[in-house]
SEZADREN-818336 format. One record per residue: x, y, z of N, C-alpha, C in turn. Coordinates in steps of 0.02 Angstrom, whole numbers, plus 50000, padded with zeros to 5 digits. Layout:
<rs>
XYZXYZXYZ...
</rs>
This chain:
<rs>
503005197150794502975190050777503565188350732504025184450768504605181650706504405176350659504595177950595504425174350549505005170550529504865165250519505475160150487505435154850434505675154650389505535150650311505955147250321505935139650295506295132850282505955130650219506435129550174506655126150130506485121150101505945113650108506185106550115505955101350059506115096850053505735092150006505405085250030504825088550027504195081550046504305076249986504125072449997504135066249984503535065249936502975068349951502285067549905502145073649864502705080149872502615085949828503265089949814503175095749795503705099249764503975102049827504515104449799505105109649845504535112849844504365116149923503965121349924504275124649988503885131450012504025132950062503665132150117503785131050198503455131250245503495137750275502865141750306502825146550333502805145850397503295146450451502975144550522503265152950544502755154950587502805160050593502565156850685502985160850732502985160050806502815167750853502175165750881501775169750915501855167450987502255172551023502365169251085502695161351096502115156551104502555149451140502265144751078501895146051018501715143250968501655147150895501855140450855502115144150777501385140650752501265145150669500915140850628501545139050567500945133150563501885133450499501275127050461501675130150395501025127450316501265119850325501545114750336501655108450346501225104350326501425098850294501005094250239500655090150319500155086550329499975083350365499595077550357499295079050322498735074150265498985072850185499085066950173499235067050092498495061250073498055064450041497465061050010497755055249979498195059349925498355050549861497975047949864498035043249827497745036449818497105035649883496665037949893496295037349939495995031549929496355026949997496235018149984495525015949980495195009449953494695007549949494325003750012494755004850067494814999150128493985001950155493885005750166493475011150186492535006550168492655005950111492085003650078491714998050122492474994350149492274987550174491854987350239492424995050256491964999250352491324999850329491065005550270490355005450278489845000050239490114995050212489674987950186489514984550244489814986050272489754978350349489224981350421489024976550447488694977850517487954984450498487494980050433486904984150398486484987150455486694985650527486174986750572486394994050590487124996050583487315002450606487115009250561486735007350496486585011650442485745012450431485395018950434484825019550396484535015850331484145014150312483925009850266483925014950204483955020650217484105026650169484825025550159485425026650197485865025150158486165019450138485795012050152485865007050116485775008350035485345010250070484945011249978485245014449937485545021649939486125024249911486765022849901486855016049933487405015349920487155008249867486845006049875486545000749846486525003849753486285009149746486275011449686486795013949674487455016549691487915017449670488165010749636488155006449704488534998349680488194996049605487624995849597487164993349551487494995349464487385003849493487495007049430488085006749400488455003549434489275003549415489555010149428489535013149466490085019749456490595020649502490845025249490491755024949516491785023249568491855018449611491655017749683492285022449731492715024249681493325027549713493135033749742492665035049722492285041549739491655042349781491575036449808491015034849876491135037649932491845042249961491905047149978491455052849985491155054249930490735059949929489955060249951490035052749947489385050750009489215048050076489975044250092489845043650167489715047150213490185052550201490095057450243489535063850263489075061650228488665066550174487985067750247488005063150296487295062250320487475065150401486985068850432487095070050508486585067050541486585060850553486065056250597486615052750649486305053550704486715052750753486385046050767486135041750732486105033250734486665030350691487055036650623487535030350615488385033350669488325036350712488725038750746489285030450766489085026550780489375018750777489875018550709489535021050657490195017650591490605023850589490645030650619490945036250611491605033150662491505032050725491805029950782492225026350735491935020050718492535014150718492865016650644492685023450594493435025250552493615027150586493555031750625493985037150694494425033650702494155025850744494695023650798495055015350746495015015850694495195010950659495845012350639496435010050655497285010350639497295009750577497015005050522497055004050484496985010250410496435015850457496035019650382496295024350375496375028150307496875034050285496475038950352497015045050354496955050750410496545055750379496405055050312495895058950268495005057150301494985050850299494405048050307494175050150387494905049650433494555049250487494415057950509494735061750487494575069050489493825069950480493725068350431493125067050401492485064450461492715058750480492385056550523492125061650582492605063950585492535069350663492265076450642492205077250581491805082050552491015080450576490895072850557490235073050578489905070350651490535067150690490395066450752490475073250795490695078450770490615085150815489865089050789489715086650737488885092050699488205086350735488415077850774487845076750764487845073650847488575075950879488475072350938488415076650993488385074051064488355077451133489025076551177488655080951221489305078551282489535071751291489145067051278489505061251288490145058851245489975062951170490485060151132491005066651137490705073451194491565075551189491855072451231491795069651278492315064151301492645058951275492145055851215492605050651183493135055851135493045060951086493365064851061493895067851100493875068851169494495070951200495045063751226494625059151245495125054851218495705054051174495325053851105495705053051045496275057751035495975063951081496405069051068497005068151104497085064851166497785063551201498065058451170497815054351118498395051751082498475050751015498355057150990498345059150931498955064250907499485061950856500025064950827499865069850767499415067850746499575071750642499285078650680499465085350677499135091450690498325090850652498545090050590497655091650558497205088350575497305081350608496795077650640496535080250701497085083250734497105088750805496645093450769496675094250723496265103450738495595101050717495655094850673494955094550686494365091350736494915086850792494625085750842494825091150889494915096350885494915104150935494205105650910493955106950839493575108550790492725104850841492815099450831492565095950840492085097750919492685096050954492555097151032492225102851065492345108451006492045114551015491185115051008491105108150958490295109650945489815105050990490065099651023489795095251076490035097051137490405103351145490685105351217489845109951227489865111451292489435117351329490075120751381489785125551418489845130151470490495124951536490085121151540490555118051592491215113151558491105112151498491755109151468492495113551461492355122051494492895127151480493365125351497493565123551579494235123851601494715118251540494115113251508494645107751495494825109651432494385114751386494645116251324495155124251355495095126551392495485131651403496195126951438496135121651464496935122051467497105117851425496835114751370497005111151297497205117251249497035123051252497295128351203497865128251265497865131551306498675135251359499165129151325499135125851340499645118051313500025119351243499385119851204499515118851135500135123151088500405120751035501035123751025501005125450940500475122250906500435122450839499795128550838500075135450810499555139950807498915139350759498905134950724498345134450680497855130150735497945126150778497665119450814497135126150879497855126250902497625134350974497205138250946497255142450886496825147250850495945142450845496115138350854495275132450833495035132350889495425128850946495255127951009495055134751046495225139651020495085146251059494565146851013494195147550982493535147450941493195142950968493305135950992492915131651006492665134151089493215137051142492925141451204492435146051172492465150651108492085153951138491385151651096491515146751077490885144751047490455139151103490815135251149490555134051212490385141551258490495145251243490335148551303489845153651297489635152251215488915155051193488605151851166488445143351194488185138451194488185139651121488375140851064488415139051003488285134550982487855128250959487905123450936487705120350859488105116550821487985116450767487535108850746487035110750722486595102950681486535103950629487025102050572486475103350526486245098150486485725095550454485555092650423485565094050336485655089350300485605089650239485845084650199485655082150139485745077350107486345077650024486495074749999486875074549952486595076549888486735076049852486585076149777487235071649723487355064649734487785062749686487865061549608488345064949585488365064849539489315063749510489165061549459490085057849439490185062549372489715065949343489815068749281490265075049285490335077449330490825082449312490865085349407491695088949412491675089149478491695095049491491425099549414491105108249439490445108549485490115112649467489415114349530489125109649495488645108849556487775104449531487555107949576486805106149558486355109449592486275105349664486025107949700486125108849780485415102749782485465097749818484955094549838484225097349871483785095649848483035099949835482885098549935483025094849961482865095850044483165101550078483815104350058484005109750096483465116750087483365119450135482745125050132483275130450151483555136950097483785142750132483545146150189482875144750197482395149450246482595143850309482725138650311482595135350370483315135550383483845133850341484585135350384485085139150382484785145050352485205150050354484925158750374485345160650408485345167950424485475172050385485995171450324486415173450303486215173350234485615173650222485345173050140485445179050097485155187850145485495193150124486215193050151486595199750098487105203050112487045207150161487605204850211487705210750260488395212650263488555220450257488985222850243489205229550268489835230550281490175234050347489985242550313489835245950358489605252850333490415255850310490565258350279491075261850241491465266750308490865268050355491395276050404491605270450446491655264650482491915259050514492575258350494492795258950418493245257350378493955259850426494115263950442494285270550473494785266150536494395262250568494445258750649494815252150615495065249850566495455244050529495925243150558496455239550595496935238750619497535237450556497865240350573498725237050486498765232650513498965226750450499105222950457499905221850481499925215950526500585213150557500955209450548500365202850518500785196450500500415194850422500595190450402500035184850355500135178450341499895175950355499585169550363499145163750305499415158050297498825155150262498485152950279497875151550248497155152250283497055144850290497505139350289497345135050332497915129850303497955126150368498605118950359498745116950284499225115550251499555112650204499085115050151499095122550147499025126150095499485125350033499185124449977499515121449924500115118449918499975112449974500585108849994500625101249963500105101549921499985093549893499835094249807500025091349765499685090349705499185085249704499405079549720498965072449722498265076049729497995080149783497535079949786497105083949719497475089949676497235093349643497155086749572497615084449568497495078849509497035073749504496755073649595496275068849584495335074149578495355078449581494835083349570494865083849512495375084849466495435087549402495455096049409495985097949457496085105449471496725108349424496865112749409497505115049426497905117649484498525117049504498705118549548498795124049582498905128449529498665136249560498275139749502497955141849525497135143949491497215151349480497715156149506497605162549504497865165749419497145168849409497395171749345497385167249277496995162849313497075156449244496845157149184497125156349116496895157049058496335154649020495925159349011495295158048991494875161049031494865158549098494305159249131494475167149193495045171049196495225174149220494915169749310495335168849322495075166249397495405172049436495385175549488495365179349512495795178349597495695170449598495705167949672496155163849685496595159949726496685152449715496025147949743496165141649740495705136449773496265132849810496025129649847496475125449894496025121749933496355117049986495875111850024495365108549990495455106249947494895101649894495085095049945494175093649939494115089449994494075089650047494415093950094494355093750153493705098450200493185093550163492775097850200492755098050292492465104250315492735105250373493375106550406493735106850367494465110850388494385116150405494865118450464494715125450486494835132750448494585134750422494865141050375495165149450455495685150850437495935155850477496145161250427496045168050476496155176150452496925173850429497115176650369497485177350329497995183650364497515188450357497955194350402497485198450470497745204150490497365206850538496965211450505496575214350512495845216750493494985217950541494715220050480494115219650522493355215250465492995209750508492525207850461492045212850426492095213750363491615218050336491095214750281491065209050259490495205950219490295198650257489765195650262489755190950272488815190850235488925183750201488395184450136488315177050142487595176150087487545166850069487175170149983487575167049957487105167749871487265160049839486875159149792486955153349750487775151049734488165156649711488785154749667489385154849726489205159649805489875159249843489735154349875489235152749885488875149449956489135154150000489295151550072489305155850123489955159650096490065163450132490645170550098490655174350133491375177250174491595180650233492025185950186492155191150208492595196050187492765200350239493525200050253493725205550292494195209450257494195217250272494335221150263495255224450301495545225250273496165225150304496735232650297497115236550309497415241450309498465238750284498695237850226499305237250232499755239350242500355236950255500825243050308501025249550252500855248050190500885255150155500205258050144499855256050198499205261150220498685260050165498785256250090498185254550064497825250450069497045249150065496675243150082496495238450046496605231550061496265228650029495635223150070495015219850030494535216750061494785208350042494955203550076495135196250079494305191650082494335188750043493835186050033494065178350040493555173450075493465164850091492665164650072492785161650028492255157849991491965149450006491575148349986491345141849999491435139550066491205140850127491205143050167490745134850202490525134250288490145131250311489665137250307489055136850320488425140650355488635143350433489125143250477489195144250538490015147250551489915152050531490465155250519490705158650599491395157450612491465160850693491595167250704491405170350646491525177150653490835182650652490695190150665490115191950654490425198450636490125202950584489885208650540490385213350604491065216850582491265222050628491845218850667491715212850664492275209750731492975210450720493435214450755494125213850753494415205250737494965204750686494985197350683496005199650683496445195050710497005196950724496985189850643497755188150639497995183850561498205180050639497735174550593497775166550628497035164250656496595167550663496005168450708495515164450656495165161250688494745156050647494105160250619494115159250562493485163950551493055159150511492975151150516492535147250468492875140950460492495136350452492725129850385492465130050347492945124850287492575123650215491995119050225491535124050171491005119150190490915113350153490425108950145490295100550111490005101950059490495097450003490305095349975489715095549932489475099049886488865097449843488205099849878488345105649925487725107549982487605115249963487005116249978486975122049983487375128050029487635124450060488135130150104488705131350056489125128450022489575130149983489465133049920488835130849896488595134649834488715128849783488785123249811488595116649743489335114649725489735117849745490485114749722490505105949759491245105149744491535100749782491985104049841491985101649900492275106249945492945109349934493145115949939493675119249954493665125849963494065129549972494215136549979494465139649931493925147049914494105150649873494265157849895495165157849898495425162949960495565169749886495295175649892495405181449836495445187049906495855189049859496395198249879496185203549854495575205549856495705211849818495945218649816496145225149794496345230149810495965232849805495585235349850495005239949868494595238549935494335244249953494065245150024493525241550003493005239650051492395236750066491925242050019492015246750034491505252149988491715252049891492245251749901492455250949818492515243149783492395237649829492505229949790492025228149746492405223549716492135221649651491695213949680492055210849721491805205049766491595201549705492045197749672492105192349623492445187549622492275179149571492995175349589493175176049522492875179249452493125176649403492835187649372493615190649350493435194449319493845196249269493755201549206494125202449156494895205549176494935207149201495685210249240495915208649305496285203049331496575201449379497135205749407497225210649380497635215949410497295219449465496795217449480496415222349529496535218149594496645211749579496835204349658497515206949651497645204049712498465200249721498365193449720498955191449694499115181649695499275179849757498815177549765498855175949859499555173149892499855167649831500455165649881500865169549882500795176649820501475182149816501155186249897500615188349906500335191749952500645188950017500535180450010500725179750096501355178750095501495173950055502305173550050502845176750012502655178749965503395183249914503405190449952502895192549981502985200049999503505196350085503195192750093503945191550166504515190150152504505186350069505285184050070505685188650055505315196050042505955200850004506265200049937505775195949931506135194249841506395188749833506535185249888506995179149874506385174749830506685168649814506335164149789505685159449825505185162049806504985158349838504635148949833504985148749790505005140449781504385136949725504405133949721503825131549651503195131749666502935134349646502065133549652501675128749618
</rs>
């Protein structure tokens, strides 16, 4: 796989670097696609209007936000919050509205792929032939995968052959084979809003672990498996415009890179704040060896990997959806979809606000520490030195 680095300066962030790395007839490459900013207020006006397209439940919640006075800038964290396929009408018209940030409408198609049918993968493949921004693409690939069945293959198999952006193809080839083991995702669950702080809260009292999840114990790769690891080839970041934005970390109240941070030893970076449902992809080649649900990771994948100087380390994605496309053992090549971030303030993520918590550690599956916050960060690698400073050879690799 040839790898190739450019240089450039975005307009909404720092000199950074792009990773496009070209696999056959398609590259991935870290490319800004989405800039949150200022996430406009236009939005508000979509879900105030036409009361007939909304549950009387989320009138009402939104009714007490309005009441109480609070940040309305942040009503974000509840539109999206519901999978009832009666307000499937106000999802549509952000989708197909020219007017609404490309944040919102991602968003949108997050929940028209968890709550709709075949009928709406046709309207979703629509959108998809005239649709430019890649990340909106992957998440209507994303999408199409969970309202497709069995007979929708040929059309998602020659929508991957086509495709040229490897992060988009890597989704769409998850979404075949998740049509083709009738996979389908519903899930239900409700919010918990809160404005006081945008660390954990507790998980809204309707979600039942026993009722939507498999994944409540640890399951974890037997140690003599270890052995059958493939070295790694490439690496990869684990998903589109990886720490390619500040705006968005300033409006969370994040720092921008989290690894090793003072005080709290963070262990990990974070990235994709906000974007719940973004596709998370294998970092490198490997094999899955943890896949878990506890209070503090929420869902949590770990694969296990061999480096070309033959030592191992276990890669850990945190905060996870509940429906992870990978299973316990599975060969995973770097690029291969193994999950999205999950939502927002749910029990699948473990109560955060959505994003990804991507950690390196040095040690096999049998020796990890499987932490995000410990007294010695010498035991991780800094993920962007991992994916990117170990390719550049030392060169610079640009501001973080």
């Amino acid at each position: 796989m040839k790898i190739r680095y450019h240089v450039i300066l975005l307009s909404v962030c720092c000199v950074t670097i792009l990773n496009s790395c070209s696999s056959g007839e398609y590259e991935f490459e870290n490319s800004l696609h989405i800039d949150p900013g200022e996430i406009p207020d236009s939005l508000l006006q979509v879900v105030l209007t036409d009361k007939a397209e909304k549950t009387a439940q989320f009138e009402q919640l939104f009714s007490s936000v309005v009441e109480s006075g609070q940040n309305l800038r942040r009503f974000y964290d509840i539109v999206f919050r519901y999978r009832d396929s009666r307000l499937l009408p106000l999802y549509y018209r952000i989708l197909t509205s020219e007017s609404e940030h490309p944040f919102f409408r991602a968003a949108a198609i997050t929940v028209i792929g968890e709550t709709g049918n075949g009928e709406d993968f046709e309207k979703l493949l629509a959108e998809w032939k005239t649709e430019r921004n890649d990340l909106v693409r992957e998440y209507l690939a994303n999408a199409l995968g969970k309202t497709a069945d069995s007979s929708r293959l040929p059309q998602l198999t020659g929508l991957a052959e086509k495709e040229r952006n490897g992060y988009v193809r890597k989704t769409l080839e998850a979404a075949i084979d998740r049509a083709s083991g009738g996979r389908r995702v519903k899930i239900a669950y409700l919010p918990l809003f809160d404005t006081t702080r945008y660390r954990r809260l507790k998980t809204f009292p309707s979600e039942s672990p026993r009722a939507e999840f498999s994944l409540t114990a640890r399951k974890k790769l037997s140690p003599e498996l270890s052995q059958f690891i493939p070295m790694v080839k490439d690496r990869l970041f684990p998903h589109m415009q990886y720490k390619q934005c500040r705006s968005i970390y300033e409006k969370v109240g994040q720092p921008f890179s989290s690894f090793g941070l003072a005080g709290v030893d963070h262990v990990g970076e974070d990235s994709g704040w906000l974007f719940e449902g973004m596709p998370v992809h294998a970092v490198t080649d490997g094999r899955v060896a943890l896949i878990q649900h506890e209070e503090s990771w929420g869902c949590l994948v770990g694969i296990e990997s061999v480096l070309e100087d033959y030592k191992q380390v276990c890669i850990y994605y945190g905060h996870l959806s509940a429906n992870p496309d990978v299973y316990l053992g599975k060969i995973v090549e770097a690029g291969d979809k193994i999950g999205e971030i999950g939502p927002s303030f749910s029990f699948q993520n473990g109560g955060y606000r959505a994003h990804l918590h991507l950690g390196i550690e040095k040690a096999s599956i049998a020796d990890a520490v499987i932490a995000g916050y410990h007294e010695k960060v010498d035991h991780w690698y800094d993920p962007m030195a991992f994916i990117g400073g170990s390719l550049l050879q030392g060169k610079n690799s640009g501001a973080n």
